[in-house]
C-alpha positions as CSV (number, residue, x, y, z in Angstrom):
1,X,17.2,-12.7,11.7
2,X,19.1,-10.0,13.7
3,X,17.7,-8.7,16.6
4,X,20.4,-5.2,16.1
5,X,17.8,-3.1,15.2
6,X,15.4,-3.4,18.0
7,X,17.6,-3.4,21.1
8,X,14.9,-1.2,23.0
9,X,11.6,-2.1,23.8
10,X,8.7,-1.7,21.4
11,X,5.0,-1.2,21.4
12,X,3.8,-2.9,18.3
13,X,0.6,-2.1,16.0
14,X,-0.2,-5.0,13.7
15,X,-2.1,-5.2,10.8
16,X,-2.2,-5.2,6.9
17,X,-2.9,-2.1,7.1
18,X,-4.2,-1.8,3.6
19,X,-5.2,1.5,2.8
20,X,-3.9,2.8,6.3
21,X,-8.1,3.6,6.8
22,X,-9.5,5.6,9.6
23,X,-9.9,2.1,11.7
24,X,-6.1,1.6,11.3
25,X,-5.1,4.8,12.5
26,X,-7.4,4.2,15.4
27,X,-5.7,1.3,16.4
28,X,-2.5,3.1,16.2
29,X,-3.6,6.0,18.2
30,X,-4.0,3.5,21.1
31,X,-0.4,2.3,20.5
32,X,0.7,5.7,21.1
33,X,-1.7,6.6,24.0
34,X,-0.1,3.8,26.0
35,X,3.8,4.8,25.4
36,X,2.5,8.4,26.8
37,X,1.1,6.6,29.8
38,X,3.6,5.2,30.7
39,X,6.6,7.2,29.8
40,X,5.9,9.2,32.6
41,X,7.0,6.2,34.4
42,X,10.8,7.6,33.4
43,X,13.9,5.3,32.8
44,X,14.1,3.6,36.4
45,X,12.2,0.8,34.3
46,X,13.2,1.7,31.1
47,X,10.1,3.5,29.8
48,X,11.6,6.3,28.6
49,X,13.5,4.7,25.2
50,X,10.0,2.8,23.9
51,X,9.6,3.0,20.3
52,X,6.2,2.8,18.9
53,X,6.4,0.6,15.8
54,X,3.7,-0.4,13.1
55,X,4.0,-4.2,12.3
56,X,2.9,-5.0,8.4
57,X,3.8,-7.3,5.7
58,X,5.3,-6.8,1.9
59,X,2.3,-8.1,0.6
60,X,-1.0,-9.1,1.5
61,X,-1.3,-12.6,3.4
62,X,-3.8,-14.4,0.8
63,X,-1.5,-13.8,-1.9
64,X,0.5,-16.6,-0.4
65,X,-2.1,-18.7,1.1
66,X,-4.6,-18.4,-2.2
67,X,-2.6,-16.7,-4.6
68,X,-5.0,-15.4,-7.5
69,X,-7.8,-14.8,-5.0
70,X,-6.4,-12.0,-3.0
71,X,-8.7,-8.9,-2.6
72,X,-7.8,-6.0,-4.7
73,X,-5.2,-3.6,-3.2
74,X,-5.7,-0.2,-2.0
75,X,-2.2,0.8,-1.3
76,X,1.0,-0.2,-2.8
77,X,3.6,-0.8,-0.2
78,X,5.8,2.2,-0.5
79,X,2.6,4.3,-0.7
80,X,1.8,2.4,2.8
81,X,4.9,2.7,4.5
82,X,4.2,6.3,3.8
83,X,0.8,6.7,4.9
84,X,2.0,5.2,8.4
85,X,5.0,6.7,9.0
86,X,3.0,9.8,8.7
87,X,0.6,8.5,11.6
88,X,3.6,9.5,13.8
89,X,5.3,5.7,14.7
90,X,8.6,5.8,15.0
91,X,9.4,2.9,12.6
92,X,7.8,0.7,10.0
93,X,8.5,-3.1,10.4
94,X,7.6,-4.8,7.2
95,X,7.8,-8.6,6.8
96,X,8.3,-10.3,3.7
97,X,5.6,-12.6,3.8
98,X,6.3,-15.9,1.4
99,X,5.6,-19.5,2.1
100,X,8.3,-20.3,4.9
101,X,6.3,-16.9,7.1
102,X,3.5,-18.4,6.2
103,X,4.7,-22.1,8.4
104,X,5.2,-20.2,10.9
105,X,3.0,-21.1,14.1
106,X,1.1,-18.2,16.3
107,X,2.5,-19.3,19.5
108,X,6.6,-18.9,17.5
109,X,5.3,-16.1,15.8
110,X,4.7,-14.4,19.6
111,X,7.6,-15.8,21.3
112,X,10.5,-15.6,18.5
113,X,9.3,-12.9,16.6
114,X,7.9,-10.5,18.7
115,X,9.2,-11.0,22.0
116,X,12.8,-12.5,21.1
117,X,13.5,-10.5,17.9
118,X,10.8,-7.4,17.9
119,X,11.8,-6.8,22.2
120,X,7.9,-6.1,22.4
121,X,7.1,-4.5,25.5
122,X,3.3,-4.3,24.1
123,X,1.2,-5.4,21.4
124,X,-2.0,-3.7,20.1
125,X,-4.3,-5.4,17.1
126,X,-7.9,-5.4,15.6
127,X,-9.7,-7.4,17.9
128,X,-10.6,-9.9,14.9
129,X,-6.8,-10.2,14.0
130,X,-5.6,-13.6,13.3
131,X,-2.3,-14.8,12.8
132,X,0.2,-18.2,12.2
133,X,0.1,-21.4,10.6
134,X,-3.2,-22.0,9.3
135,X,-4.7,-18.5,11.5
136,X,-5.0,-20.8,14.7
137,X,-4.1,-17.3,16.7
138,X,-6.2,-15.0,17.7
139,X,-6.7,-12.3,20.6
140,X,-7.5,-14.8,23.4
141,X,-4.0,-16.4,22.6
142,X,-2.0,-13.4,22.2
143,X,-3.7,-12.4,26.1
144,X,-2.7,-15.7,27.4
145,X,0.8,-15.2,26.0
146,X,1.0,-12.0,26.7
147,X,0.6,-12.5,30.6
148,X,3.2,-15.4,30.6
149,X,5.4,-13.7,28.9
150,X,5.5,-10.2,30.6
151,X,4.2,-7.5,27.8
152,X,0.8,-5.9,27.8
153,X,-1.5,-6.7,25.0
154,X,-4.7,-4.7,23.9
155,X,-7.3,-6.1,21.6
156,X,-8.9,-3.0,20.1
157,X,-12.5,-3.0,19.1
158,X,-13.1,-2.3,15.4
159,X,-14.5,1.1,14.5
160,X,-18.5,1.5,12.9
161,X,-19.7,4.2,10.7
162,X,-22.9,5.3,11.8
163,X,-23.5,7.0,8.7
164,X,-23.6,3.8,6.4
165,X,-23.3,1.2,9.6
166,X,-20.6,-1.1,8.8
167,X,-17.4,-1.9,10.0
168,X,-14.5,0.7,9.1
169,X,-12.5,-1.7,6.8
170,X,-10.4,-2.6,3.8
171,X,-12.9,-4.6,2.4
172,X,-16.4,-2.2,3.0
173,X,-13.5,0.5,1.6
174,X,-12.4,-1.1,-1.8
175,X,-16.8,-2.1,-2.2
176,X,-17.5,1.3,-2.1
177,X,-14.5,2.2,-5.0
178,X,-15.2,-0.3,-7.5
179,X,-19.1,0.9,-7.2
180,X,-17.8,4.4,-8.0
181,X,-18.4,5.4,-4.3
182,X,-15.3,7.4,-4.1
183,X,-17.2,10.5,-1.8
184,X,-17.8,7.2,0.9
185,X,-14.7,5.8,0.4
186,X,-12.8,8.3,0.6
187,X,-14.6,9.7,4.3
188,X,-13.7,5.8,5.3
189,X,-10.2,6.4,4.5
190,X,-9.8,9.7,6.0
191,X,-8.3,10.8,2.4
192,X,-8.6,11.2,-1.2
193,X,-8.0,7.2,-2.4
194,X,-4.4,7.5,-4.1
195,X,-3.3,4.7,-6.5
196,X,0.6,4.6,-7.6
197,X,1.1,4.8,-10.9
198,X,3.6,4.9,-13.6
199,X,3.2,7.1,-17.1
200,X,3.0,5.1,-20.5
201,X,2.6,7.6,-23.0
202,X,1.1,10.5,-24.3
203,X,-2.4,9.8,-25.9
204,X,-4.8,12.3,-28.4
205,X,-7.2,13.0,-25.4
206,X,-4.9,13.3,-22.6
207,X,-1.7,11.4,-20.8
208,X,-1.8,7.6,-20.4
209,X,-0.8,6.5,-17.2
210,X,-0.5,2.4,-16.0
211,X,-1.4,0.9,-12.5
212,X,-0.2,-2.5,-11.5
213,X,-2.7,-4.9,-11.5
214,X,-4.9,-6.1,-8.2
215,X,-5.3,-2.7,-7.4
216,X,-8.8,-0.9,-6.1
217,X,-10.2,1.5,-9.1
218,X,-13.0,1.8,-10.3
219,X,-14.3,-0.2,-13.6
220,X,-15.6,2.6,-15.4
221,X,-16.7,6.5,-15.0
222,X,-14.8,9.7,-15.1
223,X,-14.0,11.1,-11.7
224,X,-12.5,14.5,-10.2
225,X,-8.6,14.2,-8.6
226,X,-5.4,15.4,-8.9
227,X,-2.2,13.6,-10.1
228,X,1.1,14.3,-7.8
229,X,4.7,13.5,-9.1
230,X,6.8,12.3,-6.6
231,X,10.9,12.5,-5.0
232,X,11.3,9.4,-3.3
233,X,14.0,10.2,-0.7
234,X,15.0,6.4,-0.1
235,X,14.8,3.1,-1.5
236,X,12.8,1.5,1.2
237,X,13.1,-2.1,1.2
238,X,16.1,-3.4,-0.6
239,X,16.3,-7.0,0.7
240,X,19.3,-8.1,-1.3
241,X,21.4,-5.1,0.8
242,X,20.5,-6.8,3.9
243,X,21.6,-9.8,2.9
244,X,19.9,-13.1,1.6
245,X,18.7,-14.4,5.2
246,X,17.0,-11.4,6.5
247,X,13.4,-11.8,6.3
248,X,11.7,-7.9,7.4
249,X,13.4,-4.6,7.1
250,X,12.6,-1.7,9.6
251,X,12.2,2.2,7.9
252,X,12.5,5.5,9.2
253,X,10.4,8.6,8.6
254,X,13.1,9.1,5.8
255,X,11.3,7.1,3.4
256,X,8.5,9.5,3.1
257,X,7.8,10.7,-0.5
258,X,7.2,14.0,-1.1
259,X,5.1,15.8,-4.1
260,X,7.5,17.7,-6.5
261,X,4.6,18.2,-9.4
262,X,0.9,18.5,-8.2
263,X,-2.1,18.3,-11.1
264,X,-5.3,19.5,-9.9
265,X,-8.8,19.5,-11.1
266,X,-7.9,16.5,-13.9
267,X,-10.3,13.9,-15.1
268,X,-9.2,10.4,-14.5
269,X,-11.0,7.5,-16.6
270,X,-10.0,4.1,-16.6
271,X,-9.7,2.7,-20.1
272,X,-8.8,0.6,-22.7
273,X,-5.7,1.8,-24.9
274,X,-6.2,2.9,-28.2
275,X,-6.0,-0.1,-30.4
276,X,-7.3,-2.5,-27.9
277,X,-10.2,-4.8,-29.0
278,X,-12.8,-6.9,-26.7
279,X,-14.4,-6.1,-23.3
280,X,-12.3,-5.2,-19.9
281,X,-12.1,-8.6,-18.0
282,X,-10.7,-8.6,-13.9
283,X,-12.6,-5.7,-12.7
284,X,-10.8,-3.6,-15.6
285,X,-7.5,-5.3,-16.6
286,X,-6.8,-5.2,-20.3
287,X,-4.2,-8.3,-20.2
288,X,-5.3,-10.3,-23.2
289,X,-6.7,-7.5,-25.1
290,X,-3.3,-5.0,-25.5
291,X,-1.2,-5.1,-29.1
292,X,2.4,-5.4,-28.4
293,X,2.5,-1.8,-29.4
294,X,-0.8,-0.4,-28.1
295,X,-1.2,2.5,-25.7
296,X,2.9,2.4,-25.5
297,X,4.2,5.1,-27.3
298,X,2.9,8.8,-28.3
299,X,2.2,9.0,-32.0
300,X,4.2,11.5,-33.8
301,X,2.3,14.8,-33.7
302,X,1.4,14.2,-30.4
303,X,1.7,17.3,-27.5
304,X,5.2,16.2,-26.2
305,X,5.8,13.4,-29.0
306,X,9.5,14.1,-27.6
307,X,9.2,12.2,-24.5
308,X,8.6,9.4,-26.2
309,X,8.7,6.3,-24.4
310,X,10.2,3.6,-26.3
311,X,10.5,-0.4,-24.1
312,X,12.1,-3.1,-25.1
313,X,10.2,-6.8,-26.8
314,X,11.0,-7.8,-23.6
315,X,9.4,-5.1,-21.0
316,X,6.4,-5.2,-23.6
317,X,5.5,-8.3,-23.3
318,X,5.4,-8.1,-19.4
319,X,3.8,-4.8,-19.5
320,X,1.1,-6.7,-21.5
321,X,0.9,-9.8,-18.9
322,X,1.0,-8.2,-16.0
323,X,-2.8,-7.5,-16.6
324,X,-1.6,-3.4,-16.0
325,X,-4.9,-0.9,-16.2
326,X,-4.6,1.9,-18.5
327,X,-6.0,5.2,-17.0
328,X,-6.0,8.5,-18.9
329,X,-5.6,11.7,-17.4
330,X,-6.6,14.8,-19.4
331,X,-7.5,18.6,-18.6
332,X,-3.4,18.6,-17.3
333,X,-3.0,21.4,-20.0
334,X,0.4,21.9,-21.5
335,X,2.8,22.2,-18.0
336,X,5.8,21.5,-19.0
337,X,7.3,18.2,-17.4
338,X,9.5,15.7,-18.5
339,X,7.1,12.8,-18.0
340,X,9.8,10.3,-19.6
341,X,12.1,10.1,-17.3
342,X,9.1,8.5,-15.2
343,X,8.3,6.4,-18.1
344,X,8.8,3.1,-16.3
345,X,6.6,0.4,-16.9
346,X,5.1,-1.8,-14.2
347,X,6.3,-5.4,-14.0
348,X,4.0,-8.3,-12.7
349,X,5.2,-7.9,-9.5
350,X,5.1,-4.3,-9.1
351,X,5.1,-4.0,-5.3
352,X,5.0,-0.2,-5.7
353,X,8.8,0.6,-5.2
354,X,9.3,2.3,-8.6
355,X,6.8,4.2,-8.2
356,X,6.8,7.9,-9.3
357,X,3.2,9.3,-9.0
358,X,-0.2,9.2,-7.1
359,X,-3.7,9.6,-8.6
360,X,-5.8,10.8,-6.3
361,X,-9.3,10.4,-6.7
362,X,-12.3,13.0,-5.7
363,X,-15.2,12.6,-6.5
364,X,-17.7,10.9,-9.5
365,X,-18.4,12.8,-12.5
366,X,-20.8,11.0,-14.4
């Protein structure tokens, strides 16, 4: 690791962060509240140059720790990187999480990671965070730590919603969408829920668009939202440009995507393609049911039949095992755009980074 990119001090927000929910943004706001405190300090100590940095991983922890029986996602990670950079931070630290981060114990995760190679001047988490080897640390650690090694930590109490009294969370958040709860879910959130997606092909009720699997939607219903195209101004996290040995990457606010295309008032249902047989299995995922050739490309006749999207054996076949959800998209009318130069499909590892759309969800229809 190279410690080049955080010569100054930083105050550091850590967390998952999955859907960047109103409790995260809480917790972030505290981050910043500090740096204002003590700016006004000036530079005689230095105070002046602090960066206020949010602390996150590529993927979720459990997908390393119990892989198959992580919880569904709410954000993909170039839709998160977004959704905090927009919080105001200065920089977005993300780790690449795999087996040799997961080693890792909590007391080297403080003292070479964020003191040595982060320059941590503070550290703000959830106050049920848990971290290293086997989750040994926790907030009374990082306090003890904290104090021996000269930064100032803050535990920050979790936010409740009076309303429906629970926890502000990732988990009570992606309940609440796969009940169809999107109102709820979406108050928790602090915005519409946004999945990325990529388009497959134009179908006889609307346009068929594919979301990589493990992601928070709900099983069935048709629901209110809107459907933005996006200009992604950088690729964010290009690890093999870094070099083999570097294990995070730190991004600017010029990664933000920005909305070129926006759909409103559609109707969004999730659904099996055309062709498919048998009942939706994993909360909606049509793995083993899809036809190599199913749901894949418009039939001729079709509205727009000329963006045809047209994959390889090859990209078909991990299209189809990916376990990708189908959703269709119709009262989009006849716009003009050429869909097919988005026409990528998700891989089984689709972190998100070819990403070239959001469907935002509104509200429950039926």
């Amino acid at each position: 690791m190279s410690n080049s990119v955080f010569r100054k001090k930083s105050i550091i927000a850590i967390g998952t962060f999955d859907g960047v929910h109103l409790g995260h943004r809480y917790l972030i706001r505290q981050a910043g509240l500090y740096r204002g405190k003590i700016a006004s300090y000036g530079d005689a100590f230095g105070y002046d140059s602090l960066r206020c940095t949010a602390l996150t991983f590529d993927r979720h922890p459990s997908s390393i720790l119990r892989p198959g029986l992580e919880p569904l996602r709410l954000t993909g990670l170039s839709q998160k990187i977004d959704l905090l950079l927009n919080t105001g931070v200065d920089n977005v630290c993300v780790i690449k999480f795999d087996k040799q981060r997961s080693q890792l114990s909590a007391h080297d995760f403080i003292a070479e990671f964020l003191v040595k190679e982060l320059n941590a001047a503070a550290v703000f988490v959830g106050e049920n965070f848990r971290f290293g080897h086997q989750a040994t640390g926790d907030t009374q650690l990082l306090a003890q730590m904290a104090e021996e090694m000269g930064f100032y930590f803050q535990s920050v109490p979790l936010l409740v919603d009076k309303k429906l009294r629970t926890t502000i969370s990732s988990t009570a958040i992606r309940t609440l969408i796969i009940s169809g709860n999107i109102q709820e879910a979406n108050r928790l959130l602090g915005r519409p829920h946004a999945v990325s997606a990529n388009f497959v092909s134009f179908g006889e009720n609307g346009l068929m668009f594919a979301i990589p699997r493990k992601t928070a939607f709900p099983v069935a219903g048709a629901y209110s939202g809107r459907l933005k195209a996006l200009k992604r101004q950088t690729n964010f996290a290009q690890w093999d440009e870094l070099g083999a040995e570097e294990d995070y990457v730190c991004i600017k606010d010029t990664g933000i995507s920005e909305a070129t295309e926006v759909f409103a008032d559609i109707t969004i249902r999730l659904c099996p393609p055309e062709g498919s047989v048998g009942e939706a299995k994993d909360s909606g995922t049509y793995a083993e049911n899809l036809t190599p050739d199913s749901g894949i490309a418009a039939e001729d006749g079709n509205p727009g039949s000329e963006y045809r999207v047209n994959p390889t054996t090859n990209e078909q076949l991990d299209f189809i095992n990916s376990g990708t959800q189908i959703i269709e998209l119709s009262g989009i009318g006849k716009k003009k755009i050429d869909f097919r130069q988005f026409g990528t499909l998700p891989s089984s590892e689709d972190n998100g980074a070819g990403e070239r759309y959001l469907i935002e969800l509104e509200a429950r229809l039926d």
